[in-house]
Structure formats: C-alpha cells, structure tokens
C-alpha angles and dihedrals in degrees: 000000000000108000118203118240123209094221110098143343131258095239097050087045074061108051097043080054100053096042088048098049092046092044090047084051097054089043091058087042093058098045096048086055087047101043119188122221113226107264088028140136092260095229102164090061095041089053088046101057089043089050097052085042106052080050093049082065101050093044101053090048098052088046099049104031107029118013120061081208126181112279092251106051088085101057089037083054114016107039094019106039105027091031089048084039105050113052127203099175098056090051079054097060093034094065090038089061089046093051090045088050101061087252096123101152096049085055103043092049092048085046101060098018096057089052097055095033079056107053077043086053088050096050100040088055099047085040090051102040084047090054087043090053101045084040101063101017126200127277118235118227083258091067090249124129117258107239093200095105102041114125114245104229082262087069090241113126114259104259101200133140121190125250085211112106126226086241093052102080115215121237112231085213105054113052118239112254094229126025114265121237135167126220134216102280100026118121119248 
C-alpha cells in the first residue's frame, strides 16, 4: 500500500530532477575543460562554486524582486541546476586530499577561501543584478518606462505602488497621477 506524502509535488520532484541532472552535467563540462593536477590548487571546482554562487545571487534576486515567475522555475534553477551545478561535497574531498597530502597550506587556502570568495560571489551577483534592473527598468504594456526603479534625489529606489486598479484603464493622454509600478505578486 503507497501511501501520499504532503511534502512536494511531482512536478516540482521534476523539475528538481531535471535542473540537477543538467547542472551536474555543465559542472562536469567545465571541469573537464579546467583539469586539476593531483596536489594542485583544485581550480575547476573553485570556479565552479563561485560561478554558481555568484548565480545563486542574480537568480534569487530576479525571482523575488523583479519576475512574478512560474512557481517552478526556482526549484528547476535554483535547487536543480545550481544545486546539481555547485558541489560541496567534491571541495570536501578535495581539501581533504590537500591536507592528506602535506599540502596544508593549499587546503587550507581553498577551505576558507572558497567559503568567503563565495558569499562575495553571492553579493556581488544579487548588487550587481539590483543596479542592472533599476538601470534599464521595465517597460509597461503602455511603452512607458516603469519608474519603479528610478532613484528618489536621496539615492534610495522609489518605493511606490499605483491607486489605479487593474480593472481602471489608464488613458495615454492624460498622465497618471502617480507612476505606475507593479509588485512581486501583481498581475501584468
């Protein structure tokens, strides 16, 4: 007798599946094409986990501060691919090795360096993609620059949501009163 969990859902089992083989598939793609020698510095896996880091930080701020994204493009990205494409375990065994080796300073380096270059990694990919989106702003179904992302003269981003209903049409003659933005969760 199966019995059904309430953890989950089948499609979002695929597409964790399906993110994680394909990442897992690009990881070993780029280390192959960055080999490391035994004793070495192990450079295709730090790359790698920077790499999906610095990712990590791009995607999660597209998908929680600008895209109203289908609900499993973050498990299909974010836990599959990146998940599938970063690898904790392999930089694991990789210092390990180092350490085993005699090469204590080389593990030690990638050990903790690996762990700060990453959260960098991680900043500098959610700073950057927040500076990219109030850079070039969205356009609205009307052709008009989104002002959600303009900067007020204090530098902070302009933090405004419209009065205006979906169901009021705005007139492209008449200005709208106040600029019109759109939230995480608003329909477009």
């Amino acid at each position: 007798m199966s019995r059904r969990t309430t953890t989950g859902h089948p499609g979002t089992t695929a597409a964790i599946a399906v993110g994680g083989a394909l990442g897992a598939l690009s990881r070993y793609g780029l280390t192959v094409l960055v080999p490391d020698g035994p004793g070495s510095f192990p450079w295709g896996t730090f790359f790698v986990n920077i790499a999906g880091c610095a990712l990590i930080g791009v995607l999660m701020a597209l998908l929680l501060e600008v895209w109203v994204a289908h609900r499993l493009w973050r498990p299909f990205l974010g836990i599959g691919f990146l998940g599938g494409f970063t690898t904790f375990s392999t930089y694991a065994v990789q210092t390990r090795g180092l350490l085993d080796a005699g090469r204590a300073a080389t593990g030690l380096l990638y050990l903790f360096g690996t762990v700060a270059v990453a959260l960098v990694a991680v900043w500098f990919g959610t700073h950057l993609t927040r500076l990219a989106v109030r850079a070039y702003p969205r356009r609205t179904r009307s052709g008009r620059a989104s002002r959600a992302h303009e900067s007020s003269p204090e530098g902070q981003a302009a933090d405004t949501t419209s009065s205006r209903s979906p169901a009021q049409p705005q007139s492209p003659s008449q200005p709208p009163s106040q600029p019109t933005t759109y939230q995480r969760g608003d329909s477009r």
